[in-house]
N, C-alpha and C positions, 0 to 999 in steps of 0.2 A: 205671313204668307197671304198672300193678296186671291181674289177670287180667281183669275183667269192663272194662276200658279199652278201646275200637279206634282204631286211628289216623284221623283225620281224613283224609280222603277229598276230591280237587276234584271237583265236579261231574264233568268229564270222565272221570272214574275210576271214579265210580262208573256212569257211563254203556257203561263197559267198553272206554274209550281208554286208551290211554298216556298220554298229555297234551293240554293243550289246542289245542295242535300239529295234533295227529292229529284232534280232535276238529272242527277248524276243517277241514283238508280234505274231512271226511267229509261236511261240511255244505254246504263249496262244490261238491264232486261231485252229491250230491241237488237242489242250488238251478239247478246246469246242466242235469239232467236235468229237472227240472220246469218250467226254463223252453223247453227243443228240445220238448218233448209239450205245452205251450200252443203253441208258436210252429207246429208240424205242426197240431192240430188246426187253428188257425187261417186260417193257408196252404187247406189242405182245405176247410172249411166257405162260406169267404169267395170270394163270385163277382164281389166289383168288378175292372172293368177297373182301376180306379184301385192296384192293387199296386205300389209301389214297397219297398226294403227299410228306406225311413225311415218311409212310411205303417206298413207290418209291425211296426215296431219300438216306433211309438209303440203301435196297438196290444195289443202286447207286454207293455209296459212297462204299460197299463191294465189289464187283465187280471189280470198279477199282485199288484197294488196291494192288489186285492181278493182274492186266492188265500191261505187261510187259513194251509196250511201252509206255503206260500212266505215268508208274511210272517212265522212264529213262527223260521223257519231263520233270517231276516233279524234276528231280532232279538238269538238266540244269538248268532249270529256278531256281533255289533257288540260283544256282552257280553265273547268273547273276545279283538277285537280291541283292547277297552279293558284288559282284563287281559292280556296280551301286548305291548302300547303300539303295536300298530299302527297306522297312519294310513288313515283310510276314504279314499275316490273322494271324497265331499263335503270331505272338509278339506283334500283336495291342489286339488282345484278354487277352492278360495278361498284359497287360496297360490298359484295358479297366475298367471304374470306376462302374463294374457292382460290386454286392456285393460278390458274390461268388470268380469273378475272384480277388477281392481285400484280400477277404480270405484265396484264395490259394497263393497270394505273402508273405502275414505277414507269413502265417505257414512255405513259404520255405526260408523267412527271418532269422525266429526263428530257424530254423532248422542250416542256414548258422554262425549262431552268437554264439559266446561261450555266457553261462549265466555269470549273476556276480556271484563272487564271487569261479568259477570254474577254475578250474588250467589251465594253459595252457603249 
């Protein structure tokens, strides 16, 4: 390695983590906090009797859909999790041996597979 060489750097690194380890919790602590200061304001603001904590949730879960920075943490962190080999909530849910989610694999199974008999 020659003087004017630098080593190569992960993102995470140069972000001023340790690793993508470190960098992945730092992201899920910001993405909990930004989602408790939507879910407070919104508690606060909101005068329907109709509150329950799955109305709240869904809510919740709109709000941040649209929450710019919410959604750029949202997208690091899946970067990570693919570089890491972690498995998201979406991929254990369609492995999950509920019957629905089982239902919707065979249909996009079928959907993937030529039938017999069918030209190819």
């Amino acid at each position: 390695m020659s003087d004017t060489e630098v080593p190569e750097q992960s993102m995470s690194e140069q972000l001023g983590f340790s690793g993508p380890e470190e960098e992945r919790e730092a992201i899920n602590a910001k993405m909990a906090e930004i989602k408790e200061a939507v879910t407070e304001e919104l508690i606060r603001d909101w005068p329907s009797p109709w509150k329950s904590e799955n109305m709240v949730g869904a809510k919740v879960t709109g709000r941040l859909s649209s929450h710019k920075a919410y959604q750029t943490l949202m997208a690091r962190r899946r970067e990570l999790d693919a570089q890491l080999g972690i498995v998201g909530a979406a991929r254990q849910a369609e492995e999950a041996q509920d019957p629905m989610g089982s239902y919707a694999a065979k249909i996009r199974k079928s959907r993937e597979e030529p039938e017999e008999g069918a030209e190819r």
